[in-house]
Each structure stands twice: as C-alpha cells, then as structure tokens.
C-alpha positions in Angstrom: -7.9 -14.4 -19.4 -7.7 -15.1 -23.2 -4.9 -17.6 -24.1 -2.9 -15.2 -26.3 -3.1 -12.8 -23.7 -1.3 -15.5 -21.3 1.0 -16.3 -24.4 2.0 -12.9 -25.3 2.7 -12.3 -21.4 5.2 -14.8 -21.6 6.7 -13.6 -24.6 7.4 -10.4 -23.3 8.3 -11.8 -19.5 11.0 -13.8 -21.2 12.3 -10.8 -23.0 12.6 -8.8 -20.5 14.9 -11.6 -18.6 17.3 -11.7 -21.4 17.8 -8.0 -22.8 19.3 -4.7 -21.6 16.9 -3.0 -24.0 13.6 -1.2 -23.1 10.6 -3.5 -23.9 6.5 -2.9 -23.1 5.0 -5.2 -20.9 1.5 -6.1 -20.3 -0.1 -6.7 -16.6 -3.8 -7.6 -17.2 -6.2 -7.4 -14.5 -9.9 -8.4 -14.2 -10.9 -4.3 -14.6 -7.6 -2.5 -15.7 -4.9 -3.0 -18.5 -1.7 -1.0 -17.6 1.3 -1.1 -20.0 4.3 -1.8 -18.1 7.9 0.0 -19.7 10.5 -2.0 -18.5 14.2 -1.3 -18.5 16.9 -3.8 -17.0 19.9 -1.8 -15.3 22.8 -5.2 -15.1 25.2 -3.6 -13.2 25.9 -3.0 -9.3 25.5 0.3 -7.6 26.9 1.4 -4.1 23.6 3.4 -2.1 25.5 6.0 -0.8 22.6 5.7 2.1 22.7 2.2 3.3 27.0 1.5 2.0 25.4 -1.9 0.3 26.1 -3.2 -3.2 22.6 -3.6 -4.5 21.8 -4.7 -8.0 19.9 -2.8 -10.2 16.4 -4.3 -10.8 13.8 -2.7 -14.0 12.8 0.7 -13.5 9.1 0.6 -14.8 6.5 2.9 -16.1 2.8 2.3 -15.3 0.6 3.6 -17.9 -2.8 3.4 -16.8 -6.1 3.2 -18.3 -8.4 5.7 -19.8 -10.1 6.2 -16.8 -6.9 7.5 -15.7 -6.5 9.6 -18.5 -3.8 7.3 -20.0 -1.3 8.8 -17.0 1.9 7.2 -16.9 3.2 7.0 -13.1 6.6 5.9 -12.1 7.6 2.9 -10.1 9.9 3.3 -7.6 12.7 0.5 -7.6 15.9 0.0 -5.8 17.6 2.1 -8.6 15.5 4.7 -8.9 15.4 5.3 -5.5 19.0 5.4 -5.2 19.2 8.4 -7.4 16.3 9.7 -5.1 18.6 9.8 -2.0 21.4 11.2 -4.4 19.7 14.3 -4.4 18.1 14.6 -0.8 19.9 17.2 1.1 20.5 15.1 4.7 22.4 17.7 6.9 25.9 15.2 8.4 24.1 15.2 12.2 20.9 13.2 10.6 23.2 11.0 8.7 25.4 10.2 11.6 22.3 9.3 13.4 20.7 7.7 10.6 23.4 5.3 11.1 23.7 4.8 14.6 20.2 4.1 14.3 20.7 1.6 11.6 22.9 -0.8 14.3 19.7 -0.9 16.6 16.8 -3.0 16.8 13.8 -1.8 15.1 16.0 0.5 13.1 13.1 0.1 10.1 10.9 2.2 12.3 13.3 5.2 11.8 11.8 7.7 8.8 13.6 7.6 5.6 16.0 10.6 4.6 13.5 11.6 1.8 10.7 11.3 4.4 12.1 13.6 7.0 13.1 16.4 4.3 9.6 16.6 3.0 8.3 16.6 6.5 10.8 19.3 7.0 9.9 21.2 4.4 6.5 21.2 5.3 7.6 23.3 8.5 9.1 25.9 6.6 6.3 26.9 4.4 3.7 26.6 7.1 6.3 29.1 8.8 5.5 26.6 11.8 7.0 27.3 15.4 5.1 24.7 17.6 5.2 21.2 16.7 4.0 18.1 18.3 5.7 14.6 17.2 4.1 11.2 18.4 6.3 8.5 18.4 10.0 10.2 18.5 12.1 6.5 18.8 15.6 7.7 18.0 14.8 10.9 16.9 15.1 11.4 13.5 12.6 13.0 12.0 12.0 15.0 15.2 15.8 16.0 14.6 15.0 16.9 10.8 12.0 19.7 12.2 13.8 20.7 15.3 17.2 22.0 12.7 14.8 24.3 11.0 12.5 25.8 14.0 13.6 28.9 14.7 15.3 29.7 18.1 12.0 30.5 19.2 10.6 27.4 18.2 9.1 24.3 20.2 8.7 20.8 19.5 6.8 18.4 21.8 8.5 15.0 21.4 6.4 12.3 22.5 8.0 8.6 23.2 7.1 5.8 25.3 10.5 3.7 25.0 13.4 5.3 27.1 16.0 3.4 25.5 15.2 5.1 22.1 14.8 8.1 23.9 18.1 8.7 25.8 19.8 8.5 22.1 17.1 11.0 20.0 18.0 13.8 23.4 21.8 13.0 22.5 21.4 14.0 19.3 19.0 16.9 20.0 22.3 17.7 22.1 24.9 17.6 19.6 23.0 19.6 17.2 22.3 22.6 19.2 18.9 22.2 19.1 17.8 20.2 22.9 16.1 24.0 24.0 13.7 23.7 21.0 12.6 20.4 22.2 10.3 19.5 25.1 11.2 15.7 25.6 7.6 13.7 26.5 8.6 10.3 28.4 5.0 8.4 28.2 2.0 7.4 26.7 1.5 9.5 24.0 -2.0 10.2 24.3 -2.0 11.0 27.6 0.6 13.1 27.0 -1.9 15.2 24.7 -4.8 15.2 26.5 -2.5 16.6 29.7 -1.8 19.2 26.5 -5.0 20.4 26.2 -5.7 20.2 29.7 -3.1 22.9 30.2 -4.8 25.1 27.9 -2.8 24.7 24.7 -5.9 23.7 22.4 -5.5 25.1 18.7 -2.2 26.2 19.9 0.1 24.4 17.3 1.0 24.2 13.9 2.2 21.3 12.8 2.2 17.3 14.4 3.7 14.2 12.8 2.2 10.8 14.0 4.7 7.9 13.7 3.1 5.4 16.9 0.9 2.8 17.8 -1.2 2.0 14.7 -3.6 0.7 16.3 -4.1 4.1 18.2 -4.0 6.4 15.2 -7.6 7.8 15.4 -7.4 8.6 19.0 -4.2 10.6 18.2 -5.9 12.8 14.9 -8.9 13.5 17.5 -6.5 14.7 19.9 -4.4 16.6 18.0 -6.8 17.7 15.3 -7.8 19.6 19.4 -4.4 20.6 19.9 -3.3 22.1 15.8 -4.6 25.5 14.7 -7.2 26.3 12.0 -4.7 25.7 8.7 -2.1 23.8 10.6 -1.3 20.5 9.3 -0.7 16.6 10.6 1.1 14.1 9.0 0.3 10.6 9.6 2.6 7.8 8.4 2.9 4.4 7.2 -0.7 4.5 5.6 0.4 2.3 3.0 1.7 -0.4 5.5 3.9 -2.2 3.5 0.9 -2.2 0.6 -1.1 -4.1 3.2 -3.6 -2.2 3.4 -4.9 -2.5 -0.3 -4.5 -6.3 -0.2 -8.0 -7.5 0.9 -6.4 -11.0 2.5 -4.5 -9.4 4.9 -6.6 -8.5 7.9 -4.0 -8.3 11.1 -5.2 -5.7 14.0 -2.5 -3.3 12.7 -3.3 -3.7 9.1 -7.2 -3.3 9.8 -6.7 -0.4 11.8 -4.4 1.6 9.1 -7.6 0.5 6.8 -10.0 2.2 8.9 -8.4 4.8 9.8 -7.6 6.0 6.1 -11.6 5.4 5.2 -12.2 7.5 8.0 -9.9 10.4 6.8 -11.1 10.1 3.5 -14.8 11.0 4.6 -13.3 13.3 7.1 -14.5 16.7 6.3 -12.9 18.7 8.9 -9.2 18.6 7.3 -8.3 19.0 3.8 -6.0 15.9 2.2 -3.4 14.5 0.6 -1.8 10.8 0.7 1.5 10.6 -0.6 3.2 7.6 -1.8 6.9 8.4 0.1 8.6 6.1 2.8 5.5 4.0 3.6 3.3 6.5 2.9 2.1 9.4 4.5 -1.4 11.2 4.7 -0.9 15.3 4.7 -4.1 16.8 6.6 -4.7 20.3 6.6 -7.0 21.7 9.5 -10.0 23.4 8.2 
C-alpha cells in the first residue's frame, strides 16, 4: 500500500476518535476501495430488547466500487440495530419467552426478534399451513410461525434436547397455539425421513433449519422431499459469525456452512436468496 495511503488512513482514523461530526473514511484492500461514512453517536442508549446500557459505536456507510455500481450499503452496528428492534412488532408471549430464554444456557442459539418476524412473515404470504422446523430449542421462532397458522394449521417441531423442549411446549401452551404444533422429540432427520415414509412427500410449505450444521445438506435433501413445488426453506446461520468468508478459519462447523452454501449456490432445483439478518439466512424457493 502506498505510504500516503497509510498516512491519510491515519489521519482520518484519528478523526474519527476525536469528533462527533460525520467524516469519510477510507478501507483499502488489495482489489476493492470502499469509502467508509462514519458517524460517532457519544451517548448511552437502553435496548429496549436486551435491558443493557450499550454505547453507541459509528454507524457506517459502505460505498462500494464501480463494479458495484458505486452502491452504498449500510452497516449494521449496535445503534442501528437498536432502532431496528424499536420497530419489530414482537407479540408480549415471544418477548416473555425471549427472556426466559435469555437466563438459559445456549440462549445465543435462540433466533433474534427481527429474525422470527421475517420468518413469519414469510408464512403469511406463501399463505402456508404445513410447516416443518428443525431444531425448535426453546421455541421461539417455532412460536413466531405457529401465532400466525391458521387454526387449521400444522407445524412439525423437531428437537433433540428435552430440556429445551419441555419449555418451547409451555409456551406453545400459553399462547393457544399447542394443537397447531406436532412436537418431534429426536433426531431430526430421522424424524423426516419417518415423514416421507408416511407418505407426506411434497406435502408442505414451508421448513426452517436452525440444527446441526454439520448436518445441513442431509436436512435440504430431505426436506427439499418433503416441501411442495413453490414452497420455501429457510436455512440459518450461513454467515456463521462471518466465518465463513474468512479463508483461515476452517473448523468442521465453519467448513460445512462453506459447503453447504457453494452447494446451494449451484443448486438449480430452488430459487435463492441469502439475506444478511440474525446470522444470516438463505431463502430457497422450490422449483
């Protein structure tokens, strides 16, 4: 990298740590230039989500290159995400188990709020009425999909951990909602292939994957069996933690999430879409 390059970095690095006001960054790499807007928030906010004082970090702009037609795309920081989950319309029984949930161990593998409305969401335009979840733990976005079935509705909630289990069908309880939900208490791929085995092949509309990462490709073959022609599957945590685009990091779980997103790509059997929300999900329509 040129030396004024390095010296003008620094320049604007250092004043971006002393001012309030909006400044333009640079962040060089070997292929890409992207100017970075920068804005320093100094005070201290309350998320209304997670009851912490947080303080508010730069809220940055990406404008990329040419290549990218000179697109600016937003960075999602602590702040901004905080006026995210202002305006995410979490119905009081998910927030009550949101934080129940939050008191448990392994309470990051619950689905955030703006996850489980998109996923939501999703259910309501496909006008979906069976739904298949792999990987339920406490039950929140199973919860989220089950509140909007209609009484008619069925969801197939698969979940291997009975601890984690006995608290989701508590809440499925409390919300009115345990006679939409056919509570699975096993391996989850076993639990589809005894699916198809009964006969329910192309039967559903909808599935959400949220398991065993290392498993994820057995799961879309399964239930890419089990979904309709122009249902959809959402798979989550594709981004892993932004693991998966860091070429150092090769763990089994990280490696598999790698794959499995090459594999989708070149996939022509479903139409997709990753999106960059929660940890990331990849939106696959059955062809």
């Amino acid at each position: 990298m040129p030396v004024a390059a390095v010296v003008a970095m620094a320049m604007v690095s250092s004043l971006v740590s002393r001012s309030s006001t909006p400044v333009l960054s640079c962040a060089l790499t070997p292929s890409r230039l992207y100017l970075v807007k920068s804005v320093i928030f100094p005070t201290l906010r309350r998320n209304p989500f997670t009851k912490r004082n947080f303080k508010r970090s730069n809220c940055t702009t990406l404008l990329l290159g040419q290549e990218y037609g000179n697109k600016q795309v937003v960075t999602v920081t602590p702040h901004l995400y905080d006026y995210i989950l202002t305006n995410v319309r979490e119905p009081r029984i998910l927030r009550q188990l949101r934080e129940e949930t939050a008191s448990l161990a392994g309470s990051m593998m619950q689905v955030s709020p703006d996850e489980a409305q998109l996923l939501a969401m999703l259910v309501q335009i496909l006008g979906a009425e069976r739904c298949i979840e792999v990987g339920v733990y406490t039950g929140y976005s199973s919860l989220a999909v089950a509140l909007i079935l209609p009484e008619s509705g069925r969801l197939v909630a698969c979940e291997r951990d009975s601890k984690s289990l006995e608290v989701a069908k508590k809440y499925y309880k409390l919300a009115g909602v345990s006679h939409k939900v056919d509570v699975k208490h096993g391996l989850a791929a076993d639990i589809l292939r005894s699916l198809i085995q009964n006969g329910e092949a192309c039967s559903y509309d909808f599935a959400f994957v949220d398991a065993e990462k290392r498993m994820y490709q057995e799961y879309f073959e399964l239930l890419l069996q089990l979904v309709r022609v122009g249902g959809v599957i959402v798979i989550d945590n594709v981004l892993w933690h932004g693991k998966v685009a860091d070429p150092l990091v090769n763990d089994p779980k990280t490696v598999s999430i790698r794959n499995f997103n090459k594999n989708i790509m070149e996939d022509k059997r479903v139409s997709i879409s990753m999106v960059p929300i929660g940890d990331g999900i990849t939106i696959c329509r059955k062809r």
